[in-house]
N, C-alpha and C positions, 0 to 999 in steps of 0.2 A: 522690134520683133512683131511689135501687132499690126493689123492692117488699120490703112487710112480709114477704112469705112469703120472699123470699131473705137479708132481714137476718135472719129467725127459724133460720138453719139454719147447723150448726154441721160446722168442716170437719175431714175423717176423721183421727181419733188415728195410724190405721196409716198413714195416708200422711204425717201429719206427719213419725213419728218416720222411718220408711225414706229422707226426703227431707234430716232431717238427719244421718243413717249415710253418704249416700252422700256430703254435701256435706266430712263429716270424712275419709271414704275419700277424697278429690279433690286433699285438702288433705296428705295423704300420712301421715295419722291411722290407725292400728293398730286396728281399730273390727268388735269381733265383735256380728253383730247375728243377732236373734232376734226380727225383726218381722216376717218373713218369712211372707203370706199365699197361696202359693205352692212346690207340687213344685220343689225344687231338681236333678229331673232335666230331662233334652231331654224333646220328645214322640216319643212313639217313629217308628221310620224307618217305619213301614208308613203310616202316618199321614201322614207330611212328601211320602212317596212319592202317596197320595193327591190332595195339592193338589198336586204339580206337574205331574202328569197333569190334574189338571181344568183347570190354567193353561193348558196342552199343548194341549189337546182345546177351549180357547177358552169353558172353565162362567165368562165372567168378566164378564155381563149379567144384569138385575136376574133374579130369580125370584119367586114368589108372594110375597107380604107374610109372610105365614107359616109359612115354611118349603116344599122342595123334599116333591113326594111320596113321593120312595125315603128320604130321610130322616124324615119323620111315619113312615111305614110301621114303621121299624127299630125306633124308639121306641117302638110302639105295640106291636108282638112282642115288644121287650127288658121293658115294662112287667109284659107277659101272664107270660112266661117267668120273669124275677128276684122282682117282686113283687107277682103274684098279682092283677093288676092288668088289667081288660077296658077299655079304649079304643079308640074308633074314631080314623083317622088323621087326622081332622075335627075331634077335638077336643085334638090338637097343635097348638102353638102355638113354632116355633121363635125367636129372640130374640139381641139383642145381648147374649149372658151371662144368668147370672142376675138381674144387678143389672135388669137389665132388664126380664126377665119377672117381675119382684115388681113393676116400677113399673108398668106393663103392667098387672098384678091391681087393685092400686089404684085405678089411672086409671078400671077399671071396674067397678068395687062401691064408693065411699065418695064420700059426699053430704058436703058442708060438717058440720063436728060431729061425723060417726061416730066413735066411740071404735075403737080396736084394742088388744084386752089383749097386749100382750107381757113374755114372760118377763125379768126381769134374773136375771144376766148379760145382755148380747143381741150379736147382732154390732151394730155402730157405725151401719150405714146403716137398719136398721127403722124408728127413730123418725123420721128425717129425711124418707126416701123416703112415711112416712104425712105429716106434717106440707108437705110438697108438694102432696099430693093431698087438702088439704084437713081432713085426717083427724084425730083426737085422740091421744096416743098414753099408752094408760095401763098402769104399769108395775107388774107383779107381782116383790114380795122374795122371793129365794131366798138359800141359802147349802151351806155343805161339807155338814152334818149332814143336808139333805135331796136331797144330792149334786147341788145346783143345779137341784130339780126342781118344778113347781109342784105343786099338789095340787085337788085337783075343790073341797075345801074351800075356797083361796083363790080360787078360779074363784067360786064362787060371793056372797062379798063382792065381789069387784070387778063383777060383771054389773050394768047399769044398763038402762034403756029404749032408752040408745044406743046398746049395745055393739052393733059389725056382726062382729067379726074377732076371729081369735084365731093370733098365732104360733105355731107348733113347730118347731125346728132343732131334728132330731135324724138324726144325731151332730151334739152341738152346737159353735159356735163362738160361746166361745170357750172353753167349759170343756171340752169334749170328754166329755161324758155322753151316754148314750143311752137312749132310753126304753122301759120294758118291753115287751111285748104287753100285759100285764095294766094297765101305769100307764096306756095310751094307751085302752085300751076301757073304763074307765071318764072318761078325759075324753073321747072319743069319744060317751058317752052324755048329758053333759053337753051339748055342742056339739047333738046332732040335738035333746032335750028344751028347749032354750033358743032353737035356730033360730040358731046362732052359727055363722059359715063359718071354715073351718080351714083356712090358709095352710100346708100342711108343706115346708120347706126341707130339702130330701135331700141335698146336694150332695156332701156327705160319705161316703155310705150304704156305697161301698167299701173306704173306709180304716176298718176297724173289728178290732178286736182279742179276743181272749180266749173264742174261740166266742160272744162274743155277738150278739145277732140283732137285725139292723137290720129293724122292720117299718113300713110304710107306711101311717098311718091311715085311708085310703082303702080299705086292703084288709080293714077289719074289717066288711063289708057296703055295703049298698046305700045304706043312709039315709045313714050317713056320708060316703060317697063323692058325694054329689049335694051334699054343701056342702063340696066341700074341692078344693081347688087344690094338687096336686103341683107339685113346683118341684126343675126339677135343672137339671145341666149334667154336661159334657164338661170343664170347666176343672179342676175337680180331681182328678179319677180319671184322668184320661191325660196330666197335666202338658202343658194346652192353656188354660191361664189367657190368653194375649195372644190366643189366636184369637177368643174373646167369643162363643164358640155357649152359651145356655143355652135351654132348654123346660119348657113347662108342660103338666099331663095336669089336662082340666078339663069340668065340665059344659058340652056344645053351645054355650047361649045365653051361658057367660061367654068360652067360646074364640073364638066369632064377635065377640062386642064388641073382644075383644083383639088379633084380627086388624083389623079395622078402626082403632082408635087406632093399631096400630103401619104403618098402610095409610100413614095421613097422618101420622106424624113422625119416621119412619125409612126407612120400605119395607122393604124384606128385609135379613134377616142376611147375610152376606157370602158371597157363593156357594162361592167356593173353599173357605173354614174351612166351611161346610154338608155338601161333600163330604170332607172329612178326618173331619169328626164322624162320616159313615156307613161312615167304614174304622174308626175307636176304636169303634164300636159294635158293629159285624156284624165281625171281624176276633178274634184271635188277642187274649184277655184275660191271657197270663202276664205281658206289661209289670205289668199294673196289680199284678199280685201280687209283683212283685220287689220294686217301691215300697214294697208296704204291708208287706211284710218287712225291707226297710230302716229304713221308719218304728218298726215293733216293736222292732226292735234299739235304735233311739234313744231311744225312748219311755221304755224298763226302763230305759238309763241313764241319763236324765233326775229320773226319778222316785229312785231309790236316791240320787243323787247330792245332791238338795233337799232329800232328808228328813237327811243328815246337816251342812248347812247352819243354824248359829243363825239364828233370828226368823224361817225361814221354811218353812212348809208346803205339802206341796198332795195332790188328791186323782189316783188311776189312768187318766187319762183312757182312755175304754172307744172312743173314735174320733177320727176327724182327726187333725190332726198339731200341735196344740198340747196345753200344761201351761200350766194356771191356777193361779198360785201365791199363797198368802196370804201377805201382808207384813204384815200389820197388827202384827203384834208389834214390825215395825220404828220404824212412826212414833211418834212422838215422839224418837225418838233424835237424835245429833248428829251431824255429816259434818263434820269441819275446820271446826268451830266453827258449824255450819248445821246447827240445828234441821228435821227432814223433816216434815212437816205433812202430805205427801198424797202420794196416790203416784206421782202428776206428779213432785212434786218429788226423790220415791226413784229415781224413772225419770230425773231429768232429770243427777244427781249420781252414779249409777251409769255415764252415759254421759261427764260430761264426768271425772270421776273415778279411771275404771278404764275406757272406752274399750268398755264394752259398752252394745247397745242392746234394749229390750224397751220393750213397748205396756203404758201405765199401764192398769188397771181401770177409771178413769172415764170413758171412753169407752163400758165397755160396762154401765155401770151397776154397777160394781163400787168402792167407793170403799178395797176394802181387799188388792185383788188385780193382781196383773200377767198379763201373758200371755208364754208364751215359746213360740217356734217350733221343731219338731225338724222341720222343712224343710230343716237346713242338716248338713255335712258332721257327721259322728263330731270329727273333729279340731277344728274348730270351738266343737261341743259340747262339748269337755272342756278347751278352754282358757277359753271363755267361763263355764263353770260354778267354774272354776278363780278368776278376778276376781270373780264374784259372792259367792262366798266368803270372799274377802280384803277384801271392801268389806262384806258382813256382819260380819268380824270388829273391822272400825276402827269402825263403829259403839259410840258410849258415851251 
Protein backbone atom coordinates (compact mmCIF):
# COMPACT_ATOMS: atom_id res chain seq x y z
CA UNK A 1 0.00 0.00 0.00
CA UNK A 2 2.73 2.54 0.74
CA UNK A 3 4.85 4.17 -1.82
CA UNK A 4 8.53 3.19 -2.74
CA UNK A 5 9.48 6.70 -1.73
CA UNK A 6 8.17 6.27 2.04
CA UNK A 7 9.25 2.60 2.35
CA UNK A 8 12.82 4.05 1.12
CA UNK A 9 13.08 6.44 4.08
CA UNK A 10 14.57 5.77 7.26
CA UNK A 11 13.17 6.99 10.72
CA UNK A 12 15.24 9.66 12.91
CA UNK A 13 18.12 8.11 15.26
CA UNK A 14 17.47 11.26 17.60
CA UNK A 15 14.04 10.73 17.91
CA UNK A 16 14.36 7.06 18.34
CA UNK A 17 16.66 7.18 21.06
CA UNK A 18 14.83 10.43 23.09
CA UNK A 19 11.50 8.33 22.75
CA UNK A 20 13.14 5.56 24.41
CA UNK A 21 14.89 7.85 27.47
CA UNK A 22 11.63 9.25 28.07
CA UNK A 23 9.62 5.86 27.80
CA UNK A 24 12.44 4.59 30.73
CA UNK A 25 12.01 7.98 32.62
CA UNK A 26 8.04 6.96 32.64
CA UNK A 27 8.79 3.70 33.78
CA UNK A 28 10.54 5.32 36.90
CA UNK A 29 14.18 4.36 35.24
CA UNK A 30 17.13 6.85 36.48
CA UNK A 31 18.10 7.62 32.74
CA UNK A 32 20.75 10.57 32.06
CA UNK A 33 20.22 11.47 28.60
CA UNK A 34 22.38 13.20 26.01
CA UNK A 35 20.17 13.20 22.95
CA UNK A 36 19.10 16.25 23.44
CA UNK A 37 18.68 18.48 20.05
CA UNK A 38 17.59 21.36 21.85
CA UNK A 39 18.52 24.52 24.54
CA UNK A 40 17.66 23.13 27.77
CA UNK A 41 16.66 26.75 28.65
CA UNK A 42 12.83 28.58 28.55
CA UNK A 43 12.79 31.02 25.69
CA UNK A 44 13.31 34.01 27.03
CA UNK A 45 10.31 36.22 28.66
CA UNK A 46 10.66 39.20 26.06
CA UNK A 47 9.88 36.64 23.53
CA UNK A 48 6.86 34.69 25.36
CA UNK A 49 5.82 38.27 26.25
CA UNK A 50 5.65 38.88 22.44
CA UNK A 51 3.18 36.14 21.57
CA UNK A 52 0.87 36.91 24.02
CA UNK A 53 0.47 40.28 23.05
CA UNK A 54 0.05 39.08 19.32
CA UNK A 55 -2.70 36.58 20.99
CA UNK A 56 -4.04 39.87 22.84
CA UNK A 57 -4.01 42.07 19.88
CA UNK A 58 -5.97 39.03 17.92
CA UNK A 59 -2.27 38.29 15.09
CA UNK A 60 -4.09 34.86 15.13
CA UNK A 61 -5.38 34.66 11.01
CA UNK A 62 -3.54 33.41 8.38
CA UNK A 63 -0.70 35.96 7.04
CA UNK A 64 1.26 35.92 3.63
CA UNK A 65 2.54 32.21 2.61
CA UNK A 66 5.82 33.51 3.33
CA UNK A 67 6.22 35.16 6.00
CA UNK A 68 4.82 38.61 7.83
CA UNK A 69 6.67 41.91 6.22
CA UNK A 70 7.99 43.43 9.70
CA UNK A 71 9.39 39.93 10.09
CA UNK A 72 11.27 39.57 6.23
CA UNK A 73 12.25 43.07 6.90
CA UNK A 74 14.21 42.25 10.43
CA UNK A 75 15.82 39.31 8.65
CA UNK A 76 16.78 41.14 5.99
CA UNK A 77 18.65 44.10 8.31
CA UNK A 78 19.91 41.18 10.83
CA UNK A 79 21.43 39.57 7.47
CA UNK A 80 23.04 43.06 6.18
CA UNK A 81 24.14 43.88 9.84
CA UNK A 82 25.67 40.17 11.50
CA UNK A 83 26.64 38.67 8.16
CA UNK A 84 27.55 40.94 5.52
CA UNK A 85 24.85 39.86 3.78
CA UNK A 86 22.38 42.24 1.06
CA UNK A 87 18.79 40.75 0.70
CA UNK A 88 15.93 42.22 -0.28
CA UNK A 89 12.75 41.31 1.95
CA UNK A 90 11.32 39.61 -1.27
CA UNK A 91 13.63 37.14 -1.16
CA UNK A 92 12.66 35.81 2.60
CA UNK A 93 11.21 33.15 2.87
CA UNK A 94 9.72 32.42 6.42
CA UNK A 95 8.86 28.63 7.16
CA UNK A 96 7.69 25.98 9.60
CA UNK A 97 11.46 25.50 11.05
CA UNK A 98 14.14 24.71 9.32
CA UNK A 99 13.25 21.40 8.55
CA UNK A 100 11.24 23.02 6.45
CA UNK A 101 12.76 25.44 4.67
CA UNK A 102 15.35 22.81 3.47
CA UNK A 103 12.44 20.77 2.24
CA UNK A 104 10.99 23.81 0.79
CA UNK A 105 14.71 24.36 -1.29
CA UNK A 106 14.40 20.90 -2.56
CA UNK A 107 10.98 20.82 -3.60
CA UNK A 108 12.25 23.57 -5.81
CA UNK A 109 15.64 22.95 -7.38
CA UNK A 110 15.81 18.88 -7.81
CA UNK A 111 14.50 17.09 -10.90
CA UNK A 112 14.16 13.07 -10.52
CA UNK A 113 18.08 11.91 -10.40
CA UNK A 114 19.80 15.16 -9.17
CA UNK A 115 22.56 14.20 -7.10
CA UNK A 116 23.29 16.34 -3.69
CA UNK A 117 26.86 15.85 -2.51
CA UNK A 118 26.65 15.85 1.23
CA UNK A 119 29.28 15.92 3.87
CA UNK A 120 29.36 12.59 6.48
CA UNK A 121 29.09 13.21 9.32
CA UNK A 122 25.63 14.80 8.38
CA UNK A 123 22.66 15.76 10.47
CA UNK A 124 20.00 12.55 10.13
CA UNK A 125 17.41 14.34 7.99
CA UNK A 126 19.56 15.61 4.52
CA UNK A 127 19.54 12.46 3.08
CA UNK A 128 16.05 11.65 3.75
CA UNK A 129 14.35 15.07 3.03
CA UNK A 130 16.75 14.75 -0.58
CA UNK A 131 15.45 11.25 -1.23
CA UNK A 132 11.60 12.70 -0.78
CA UNK A 133 12.15 15.10 -3.35
CA UNK A 134 13.23 12.98 -5.65
CA UNK A 135 16.86 13.65 -5.31
CA UNK A 136 20.05 11.31 -5.05
CA UNK A 137 21.90 11.70 -2.09
CA UNK A 138 25.67 11.12 -2.42
CA UNK A 139 27.97 11.06 0.53
CA UNK A 140 31.42 12.61 0.96
CA UNK A 141 34.01 10.59 4.00
CA UNK A 142 35.34 12.63 6.46
CA UNK A 143 37.04 12.07 9.70
CA UNK A 144 38.88 13.55 13.22
CA UNK A 145 42.30 14.07 11.31
CA UNK A 146 40.51 16.38 8.78
CA UNK A 147 38.49 17.65 11.70
CA UNK A 148 35.34 16.44 9.71
CA UNK A 149 35.87 18.64 6.80
CA UNK A 150 35.44 18.01 3.25
CA UNK A 151 38.07 19.29 0.92
CA UNK A 152 37.71 21.03 -2.95
CA UNK A 153 39.76 17.74 -3.76
CA UNK A 154 37.09 15.23 -2.66
CA UNK A 155 34.53 17.87 -4.24
CA UNK A 156 35.89 17.17 -7.12
CA UNK A 157 35.91 13.23 -7.43
CA UNK A 158 32.52 13.00 -6.33
CA UNK A 159 31.09 16.00 -9.17
CA UNK A 160 29.20 14.04 -12.01
CA UNK A 161 27.03 15.49 -14.86
CA UNK A 162 24.22 15.22 -12.24
CA UNK A 163 25.43 16.77 -9.30
CA UNK A 164 22.73 19.87 -8.73
CA UNK A 165 23.65 20.54 -4.64
CA UNK A 166 26.04 20.66 -2.33
CA UNK A 167 25.42 20.74 1.76
CA UNK A 168 27.30 22.89 4.32
CA UNK A 169 26.40 22.94 8.09
CA UNK A 170 28.46 25.08 9.46
CA UNK A 171 28.82 25.10 12.94
CA UNK A 172 28.14 21.64 12.23
CA UNK A 173 25.72 19.06 13.50
CA UNK A 174 26.83 16.84 14.64
CA UNK A 175 30.40 17.23 15.07
CA UNK A 176 30.31 20.82 15.91
CA UNK A 177 33.19 22.08 13.52
CA UNK A 178 33.25 25.24 11.69
CA UNK A 179 34.54 26.34 8.60
CA UNK A 180 37.33 28.69 7.84
CA UNK A 181 36.94 31.75 5.69
CA UNK A 182 39.67 30.47 3.75
CA UNK A 183 38.31 26.58 3.60
CA UNK A 184 34.91 27.94 2.42
CA UNK A 185 36.30 30.36 -0.50
CA UNK A 186 38.07 27.90 -1.94
CA UNK A 187 34.91 25.55 -2.02
CA UNK A 188 33.04 28.60 -2.85
CA UNK A 189 35.09 28.69 -6.05
CA UNK A 190 34.59 25.36 -6.82
CA UNK A 191 30.73 25.57 -6.46
CA UNK A 192 30.45 28.99 -9.04
CA UNK A 193 33.31 27.20 -11.49
CA UNK A 194 31.19 23.91 -11.59
CA UNK A 195 27.60 25.82 -11.41
CA UNK A 196 27.06 23.68 -8.04
CA UNK A 197 24.14 25.48 -5.77
CA UNK A 198 25.18 25.71 -2.12
CA UNK A 199 22.59 24.83 0.56
CA UNK A 200 24.44 26.53 3.90
CA UNK A 201 22.76 25.53 7.15
CA UNK A 202 23.46 28.31 9.73
CA UNK A 203 21.42 27.50 12.49
CA UNK A 204 24.06 27.18 14.83
CA UNK A 205 26.13 30.41 13.69
CA UNK A 206 25.47 31.85 17.55
CA UNK A 207 26.51 29.13 19.58
CA UNK A 208 30.19 29.35 18.68
CA UNK A 209 33.12 29.29 20.73
CA UNK A 210 36.80 30.17 21.00
CA UNK A 211 36.81 33.63 19.01
CA UNK A 212 36.25 31.80 16.12
CA UNK A 213 34.37 33.22 13.22
CA UNK A 214 31.25 31.86 11.93
CA UNK A 215 31.19 33.26 8.09
CA UNK A 216 28.32 32.82 5.69
CA UNK A 217 29.34 31.59 2.16
CA UNK A 218 27.13 33.73 0.57
CA UNK A 219 29.10 36.52 1.86
CA UNK A 220 32.19 35.78 -0.18
CA UNK A 221 30.69 37.81 -3.34
CA UNK A 222 28.29 37.87 -5.76
CA UNK A 223 28.88 34.81 -8.04
CA UNK A 224 28.50 32.79 -4.93
CA UNK A 225 25.78 34.30 -3.46
CA UNK A 226 23.49 33.85 -6.64
CA UNK A 227 23.73 29.91 -6.18
CA UNK A 228 23.36 29.48 -2.62
CA UNK A 229 20.49 29.26 -0.26
CA UNK A 230 21.08 30.59 3.40
CA UNK A 231 19.21 28.59 5.86
CA UNK A 232 18.59 29.58 9.59
CA UNK A 233 16.20 29.67 12.23
CA UNK A 234 15.19 31.11 15.66
CA UNK A 235 15.00 27.58 17.25
CA UNK A 236 18.32 27.51 18.23
CA UNK A 237 19.74 30.54 19.20
CA UNK A 238 16.75 31.70 21.39
CA UNK A 239 15.76 28.12 22.83
CA UNK A 240 12.46 28.43 20.48
CA UNK A 241 12.82 25.01 19.02
CA UNK A 242 8.76 24.02 19.63
CA UNK A 243 7.75 27.45 18.08
CA UNK A 244 9.04 25.95 14.33
CA UNK A 245 9.87 29.68 12.72
CA UNK A 246 12.84 28.86 10.39
CA UNK A 247 13.89 31.20 7.00
CA UNK A 248 15.65 31.17 4.04
CA UNK A 249 17.87 34.27 2.35
CA UNK A 250 17.80 33.19 -1.41
CA UNK A 251 18.07 34.32 -5.13
CA UNK A 252 14.45 36.05 -6.20
CA UNK A 253 13.34 33.19 -8.73
CA UNK A 254 14.27 30.44 -5.97
CA UNK A 255 12.35 32.44 -2.95
CA UNK A 256 9.23 32.88 -5.26
CA UNK A 257 9.00 29.15 -6.20
CA UNK A 258 9.33 28.58 -2.41
CA UNK A 259 6.64 30.73 -1.51
CA UNK A 260 4.49 29.29 -3.91
CA UNK A 261 4.97 25.34 -2.81
CA UNK A 262 4.79 26.47 0.76
CA UNK A 263 1.35 28.63 -0.87
CA UNK A 264 -0.23 25.12 -1.43
CA UNK A 265 0.99 22.83 1.52
CA UNK A 266 1.05 24.63 4.42
CA UNK A 267 0.31 28.45 4.00
CA UNK A 268 2.01 30.41 6.47
CA UNK A 269 4.10 29.74 9.57
CA UNK A 270 2.32 30.37 12.61
CA UNK A 271 1.42 33.89 13.10
CA UNK A 272 1.86 34.31 16.67
CA UNK A 273 5.48 32.24 16.88
CA UNK A 274 6.15 34.85 13.47
CA UNK A 275 5.83 37.73 15.87
CA UNK A 276 7.83 36.34 18.85
CA UNK A 277 10.66 35.44 16.14
CA UNK A 278 10.66 39.53 15.44
CA UNK A 279 10.92 40.25 19.31
CA UNK A 280 14.29 37.36 19.41
CA UNK A 281 15.52 39.17 16.59
CA UNK A 282 15.11 43.00 16.72
CA UNK A 283 15.21 42.66 20.93
CA UNK A 284 17.84 42.54 23.54
CA UNK A 285 20.60 39.48 22.36
CA UNK A 286 22.23 39.06 26.16
CA UNK A 287 19.67 35.81 26.47
CA UNK A 288 21.55 34.36 23.65
CA UNK A 289 24.97 35.01 25.19
CA UNK A 290 24.08 33.66 28.62
CA UNK A 291 23.28 30.40 26.77
CA UNK A 292 26.32 30.10 24.87
CA UNK A 293 28.25 30.84 28.05
CA UNK A 294 26.68 28.26 29.69
CA UNK A 295 27.20 25.86 26.75
CA UNK A 296 31.20 27.02 27.01
CA UNK A 297 31.39 26.08 30.47
CA UNK A 298 29.92 22.50 29.63
CA UNK A 299 31.54 22.06 26.52
CA UNK A 300 35.43 22.42 28.49
CA UNK A 301 33.96 19.93 30.79
CA UNK A 302 32.83 17.74 28.48
CA UNK A 303 35.77 17.48 26.54
CA UNK A 304 38.56 17.13 29.55
CA UNK A 305 36.26 14.65 31.10
CA UNK A 306 36.19 12.11 27.42
CA UNK A 307 39.63 12.57 27.00
CA UNK A 308 40.53 10.95 30.34
CA UNK A 309 37.78 8.17 29.57
CA UNK A 310 39.44 4.56 28.00
CA UNK A 311 38.40 3.73 24.30
CA UNK A 312 37.26 6.96 23.85
CA UNK A 313 38.02 10.08 22.00
CA UNK A 314 36.98 13.16 20.65
CA UNK A 315 37.69 16.27 18.99
CA UNK A 316 36.92 20.62 20.45
CA UNK A 317 33.89 21.10 19.10
CA UNK A 318 34.40 24.83 17.74
CA UNK A 319 30.15 25.38 17.82
CA UNK A 320 26.73 24.15 18.74
CA UNK A 321 26.18 22.31 21.61
CA UNK A 322 27.23 18.87 20.94
CA UNK A 323 30.58 16.35 21.21
CA UNK A 324 31.18 13.75 18.67
CA UNK A 325 32.92 11.21 20.28
CA UNK A 326 34.93 8.19 18.81
CA UNK A 327 34.34 4.87 20.08
CA UNK A 328 35.74 2.84 17.63
CA UNK A 329 38.38 1.66 19.92
CA UNK A 330 35.35 0.22 21.79
CA UNK A 331 33.81 -2.13 19.36
CA UNK A 332 34.76 -5.19 19.36
CA UNK A 333 34.86 -5.50 23.10
CA UNK A 334 32.42 -7.31 25.56
CA UNK A 335 29.37 -5.89 27.77
CA UNK A 336 28.24 -9.05 30.27
CA UNK A 337 29.09 -11.38 27.87
CA UNK A 338 27.77 -9.22 24.50
CA UNK A 339 30.10 -8.67 21.97
CA UNK A 340 29.40 -4.64 20.67
CA UNK A 341 29.64 -4.86 16.83
CA UNK A 342 28.47 -1.16 16.12
CA UNK A 343 27.65 1.58 17.84
CA UNK A 344 23.92 0.95 17.97
CA UNK A 345 24.78 -1.58 19.92
CA UNK A 346 27.43 0.59 22.21
CA UNK A 347 24.53 2.91 22.38
CA UNK A 348 21.92 0.50 22.96
CA UNK A 349 23.94 -1.39 26.30
CA UNK A 350 25.24 1.88 27.63
CA UNK A 351 21.46 2.74 27.88
CA UNK A 352 20.08 -0.33 29.13
CA UNK A 353 23.35 -0.96 31.17
CA UNK A 354 24.24 2.08 33.01
CA UNK A 355 20.92 3.99 32.26
CA UNK A 356 22.53 6.64 29.99
CA UNK A 357 21.27 7.71 26.70
CA UNK A 358 23.31 9.08 23.50
CA UNK A 359 22.64 9.08 19.57
CA UNK A 360 24.73 6.34 17.83
CA UNK A 361 26.96 7.61 14.74
CA UNK A 362 25.11 5.78 12.15
CA UNK A 363 22.48 7.81 11.81
CA UNK A 364 24.76 10.36 10.79
CA UNK A 365 26.90 8.56 8.62
CA UNK A 366 29.38 7.88 11.27
CA UNK A 367 29.76 4.20 11.90
CA UNK A 368 32.51 4.80 14.59
CA UNK A 369 31.19 7.70 16.63
CA UNK A 370 28.40 8.85 19.09
CA UNK A 371 26.92 12.09 19.58
CA UNK A 372 26.40 13.64 23.18
CA UNK A 373 24.45 16.77 23.98
CA UNK A 374 25.81 19.40 26.45
CA UNK A 375 22.10 20.89 26.17
CA UNK A 376 21.65 19.43 29.45
CA UNK A 377 22.22 20.64 33.21
CA UNK A 378 26.23 20.58 34.67
CA UNK A 379 24.78 18.03 37.30
CA UNK A 380 23.60 15.83 34.61
CA UNK A 381 26.71 16.23 32.93
CA UNK A 382 28.84 14.85 35.49
CA UNK A 383 26.90 12.03 36.61
CA UNK A 384 26.20 11.02 33.16
CA UNK A 385 29.93 11.21 32.09
CA UNK A 386 30.47 9.46 35.50
CA UNK A 387 28.37 5.88 33.98
CA UNK A 388 29.89 6.32 30.80
CA UNK A 389 33.07 5.82 32.46
CA UNK A 390 32.24 2.95 34.58
CA UNK A 391 30.66 1.18 31.52
CA UNK A 392 33.99 1.93 29.46
CA UNK A 393 35.81 0.43 32.31
CA UNK A 394 33.76 -3.13 32.32
CA UNK A 395 34.34 -3.24 28.92
CA UNK A 396 36.88 -6.55 28.11
Amino acid sequence: MLSKKALNISPSPTLAISAKEKQMKSEGIDVIGFGAGEPDFDTPDHIKEAAIKSIEEGFTKYTPAAGIPDLKKAISAKLKKENGLDYNPTEIVISNGAKHSLDNIFAALLDPGDEVIIPAPYWVSYPEMVKLNDGIPVYIETNSTTCFKITVDQLKETLTSKTKALILNSPSNPTGQVYSREELKKIAKFAVENNVFIISDEVYEKIIYDQVEHVSIASLGEEIKKITAVVNAVSKTYSMTGWRIGYTATPQALATAMGDIQSHLTSNANSIAQKASLAAITGSQDCVEVMRKAFLERRDYMVNRVKEIPLLDCLTPQGSFYLFVEVGAALGKSFRGEVINDVDQFAQCLLTGYQVALVPGSGFGSPDCVRLSFATSMENIQEGLKRIEAFARELS
